[in-house]
C-alpha positions as CSV (number, residue, x, y, z in Angstrom):
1,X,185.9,-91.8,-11.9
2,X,187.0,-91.9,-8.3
3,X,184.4,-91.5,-5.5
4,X,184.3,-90.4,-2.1
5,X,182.6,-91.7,0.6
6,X,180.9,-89.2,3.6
7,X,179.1,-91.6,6.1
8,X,176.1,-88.7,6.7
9,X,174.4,-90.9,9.9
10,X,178.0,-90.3,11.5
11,X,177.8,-86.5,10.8
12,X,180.7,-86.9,7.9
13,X,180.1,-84.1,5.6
14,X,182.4,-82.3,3.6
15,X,184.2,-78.8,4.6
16,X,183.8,-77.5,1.0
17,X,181.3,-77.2,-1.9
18,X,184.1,-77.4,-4.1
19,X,186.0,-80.5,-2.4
20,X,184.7,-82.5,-5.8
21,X,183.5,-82.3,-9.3
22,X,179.9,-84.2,-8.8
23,X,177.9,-84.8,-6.0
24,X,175.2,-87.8,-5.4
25,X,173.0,-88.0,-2.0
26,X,172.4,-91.7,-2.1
27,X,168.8,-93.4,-1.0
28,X,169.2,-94.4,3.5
29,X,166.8,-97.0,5.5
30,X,165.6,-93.3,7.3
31,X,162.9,-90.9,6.4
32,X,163.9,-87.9,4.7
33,X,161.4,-86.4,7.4
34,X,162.6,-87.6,10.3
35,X,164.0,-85.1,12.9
36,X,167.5,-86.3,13.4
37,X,170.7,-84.3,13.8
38,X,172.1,-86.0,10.6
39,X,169.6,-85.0,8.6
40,X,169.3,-82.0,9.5
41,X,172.9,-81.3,8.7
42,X,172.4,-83.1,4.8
43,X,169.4,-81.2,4.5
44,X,171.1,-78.1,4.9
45,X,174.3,-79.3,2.6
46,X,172.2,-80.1,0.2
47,X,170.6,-76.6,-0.1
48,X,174.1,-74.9,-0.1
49,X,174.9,-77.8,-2.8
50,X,171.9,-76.7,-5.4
51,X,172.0,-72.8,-4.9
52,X,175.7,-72.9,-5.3
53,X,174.5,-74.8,-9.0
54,X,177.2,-77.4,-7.7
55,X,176.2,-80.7,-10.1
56,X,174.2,-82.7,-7.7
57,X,172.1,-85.8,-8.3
58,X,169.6,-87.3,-5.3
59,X,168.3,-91.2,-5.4
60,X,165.1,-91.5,-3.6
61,X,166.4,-90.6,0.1
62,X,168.3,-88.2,-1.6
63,X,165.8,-86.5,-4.0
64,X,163.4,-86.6,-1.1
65,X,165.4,-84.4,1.4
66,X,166.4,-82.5,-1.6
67,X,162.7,-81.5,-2.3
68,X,162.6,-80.6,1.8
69,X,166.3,-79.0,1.7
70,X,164.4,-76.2,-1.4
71,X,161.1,-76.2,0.8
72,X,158.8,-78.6,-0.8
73,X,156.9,-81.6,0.7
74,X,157.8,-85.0,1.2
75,X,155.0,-87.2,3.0
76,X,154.0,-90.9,3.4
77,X,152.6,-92.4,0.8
78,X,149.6,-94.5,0.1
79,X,151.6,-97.5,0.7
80,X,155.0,-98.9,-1.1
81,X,156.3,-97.7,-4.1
82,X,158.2,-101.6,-4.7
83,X,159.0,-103.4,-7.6
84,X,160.0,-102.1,-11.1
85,X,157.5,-99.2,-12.0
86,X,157.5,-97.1,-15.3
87,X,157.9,-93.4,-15.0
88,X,156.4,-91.0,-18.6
89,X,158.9,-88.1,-19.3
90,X,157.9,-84.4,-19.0
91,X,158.0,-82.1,-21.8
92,X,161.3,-79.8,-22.4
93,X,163.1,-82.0,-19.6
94,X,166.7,-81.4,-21.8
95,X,168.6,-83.3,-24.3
96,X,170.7,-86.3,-22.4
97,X,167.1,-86.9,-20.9
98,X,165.2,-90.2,-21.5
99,X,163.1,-88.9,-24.2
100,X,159.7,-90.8,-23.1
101,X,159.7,-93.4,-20.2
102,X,161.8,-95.0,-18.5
103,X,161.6,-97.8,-15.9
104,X,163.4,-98.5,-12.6
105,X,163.6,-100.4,-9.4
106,X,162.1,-98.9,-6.1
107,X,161.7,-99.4,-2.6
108,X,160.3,-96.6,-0.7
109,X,157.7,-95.7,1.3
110,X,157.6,-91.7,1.4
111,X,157.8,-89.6,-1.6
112,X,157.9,-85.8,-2.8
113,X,154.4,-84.4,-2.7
114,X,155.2,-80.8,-3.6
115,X,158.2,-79.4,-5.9
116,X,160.3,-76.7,-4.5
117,X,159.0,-72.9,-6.5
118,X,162.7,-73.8,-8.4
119,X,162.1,-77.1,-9.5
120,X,160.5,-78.7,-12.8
121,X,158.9,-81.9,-13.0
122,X,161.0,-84.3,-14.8
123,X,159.2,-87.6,-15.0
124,X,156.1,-89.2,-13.4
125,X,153.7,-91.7,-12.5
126,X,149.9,-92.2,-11.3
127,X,151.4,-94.4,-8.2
128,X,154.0,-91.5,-7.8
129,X,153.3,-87.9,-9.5
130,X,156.8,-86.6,-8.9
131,X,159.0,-89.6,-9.5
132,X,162.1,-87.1,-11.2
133,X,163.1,-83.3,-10.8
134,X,165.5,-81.1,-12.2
135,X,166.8,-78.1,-10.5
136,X,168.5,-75.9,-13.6
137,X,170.9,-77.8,-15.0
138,X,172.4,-78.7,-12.0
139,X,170.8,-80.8,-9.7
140,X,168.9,-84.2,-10.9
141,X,166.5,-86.3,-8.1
142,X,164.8,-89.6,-9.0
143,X,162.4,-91.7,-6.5
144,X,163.7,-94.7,-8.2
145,X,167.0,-97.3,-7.7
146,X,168.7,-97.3,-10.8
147,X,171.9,-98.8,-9.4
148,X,170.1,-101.5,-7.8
149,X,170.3,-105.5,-9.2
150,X,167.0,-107.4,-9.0
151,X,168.8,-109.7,-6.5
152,X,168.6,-107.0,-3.9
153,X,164.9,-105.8,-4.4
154,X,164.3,-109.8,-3.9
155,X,166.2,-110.1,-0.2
156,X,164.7,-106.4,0.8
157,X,161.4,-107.9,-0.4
158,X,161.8,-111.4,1.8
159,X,162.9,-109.1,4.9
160,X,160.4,-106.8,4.7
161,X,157.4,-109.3,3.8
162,X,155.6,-108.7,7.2
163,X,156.0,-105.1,7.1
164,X,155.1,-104.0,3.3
165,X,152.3,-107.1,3.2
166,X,152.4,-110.2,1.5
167,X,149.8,-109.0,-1.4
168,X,151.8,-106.1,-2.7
169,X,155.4,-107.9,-1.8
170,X,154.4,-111.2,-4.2
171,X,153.1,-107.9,-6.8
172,X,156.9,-106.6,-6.7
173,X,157.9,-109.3,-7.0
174,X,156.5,-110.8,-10.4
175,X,158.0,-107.8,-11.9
176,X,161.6,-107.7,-10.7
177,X,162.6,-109.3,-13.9
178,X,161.2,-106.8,-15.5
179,X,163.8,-104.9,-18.1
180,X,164.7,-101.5,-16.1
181,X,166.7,-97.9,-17.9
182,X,169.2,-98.1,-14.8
183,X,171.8,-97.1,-18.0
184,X,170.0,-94.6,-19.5
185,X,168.9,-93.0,-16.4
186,X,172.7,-92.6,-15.5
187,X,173.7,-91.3,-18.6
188,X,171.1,-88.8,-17.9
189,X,172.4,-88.2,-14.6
190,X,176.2,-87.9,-16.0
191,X,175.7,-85.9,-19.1
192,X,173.1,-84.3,-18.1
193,X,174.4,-83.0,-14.5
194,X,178.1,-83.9,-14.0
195,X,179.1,-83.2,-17.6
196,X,178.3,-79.6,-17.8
């Protein structure tokens, strides 16, 4: 597999739908609510990706301005969303899905509050109600990390001690070890999206 690159804070986006097989919006440091030109711009990529049923797949920054790009809700949420958290399956979600639960790493402090009238609910949580979505069989968003390393969740933890708070940073933290489904979530993501 050979990937592309577009640097979306720099306004890099692609000149065509069709420019490549598979699409991924990746997760960003930045709000999927925040009014900036670059966001703007992915926002409205990512509509034209989804209604052109171009196989897209959105990690937490990602599946958050796909929710907004559709016109559902994203919102702050009732503090972090860190550490390895378990999300339960929905019913009917499709064959390459995880078939009950799966677990992952996260980092995020917004989250998607209200599905777009074309989305089903994939997977959820009590901390997080929408923590997956599925848009046909086209388009995949997840809240969590699964190509994070438990190394990284550690520094991001350390640098943002002060801002999360100590209490629920030292929480995450005693379950970063925790076993996480980063592989079956991507085979979900590949077979299940990009394979089609």
């Amino acid at each position: 597999m050979r990937l592309t690159v577009y640097e979306a804070t720099r306004r890099q986006l692609p000149d065509a739908l069709d420019a490549h097989e598979g699409w991924l919006i990746s997760g960003s440091r930045s709000s999927a609510t925040d009014d900036e030109p670059w966001i703007h711009d992915l926002t409205d990529l990512t509509a034209e990706l989804i209604r052109a049923e171009r196989p897209t797949v959105g990690i937490c920054f990602g599946h958050q301005v796909a929710a907004r790009a559709l016109g559902g809700r994203v919102e702050r949420a009732d503090g972090w969303g860190i550490g390895v958290q378990e999300f339960t399956m929905a019913d009917g979600v499709g064959a390459a899905a995880p078939t009950s639960s799966f677990s992952l790493l996260m980092s995020h402090q917004d989250q998607v509050t209200e599905l777009p009238a074309e989305a089903q609910p994939a997977a959820r949580s009590d901390y997080c109600p929408i923590g997956a979505f599925t848009v046909g069989d086209h388009f995949l968003g997840v809240q969590g990390h699964p190509e994070w390393v438990p190394e990284l969740a550690r520094m991001l933890g350390a640098k943002r001690r002060h801002r999360i708070g100590p209490a629920a940073v030292d929480a995450a933290m005693a379950t970063i070890d925790s076993p996480t489904d980063d592989d079956l979530v991507a085979r979900w993501a590949m077979h299940g999206i990009w394979s089609r």
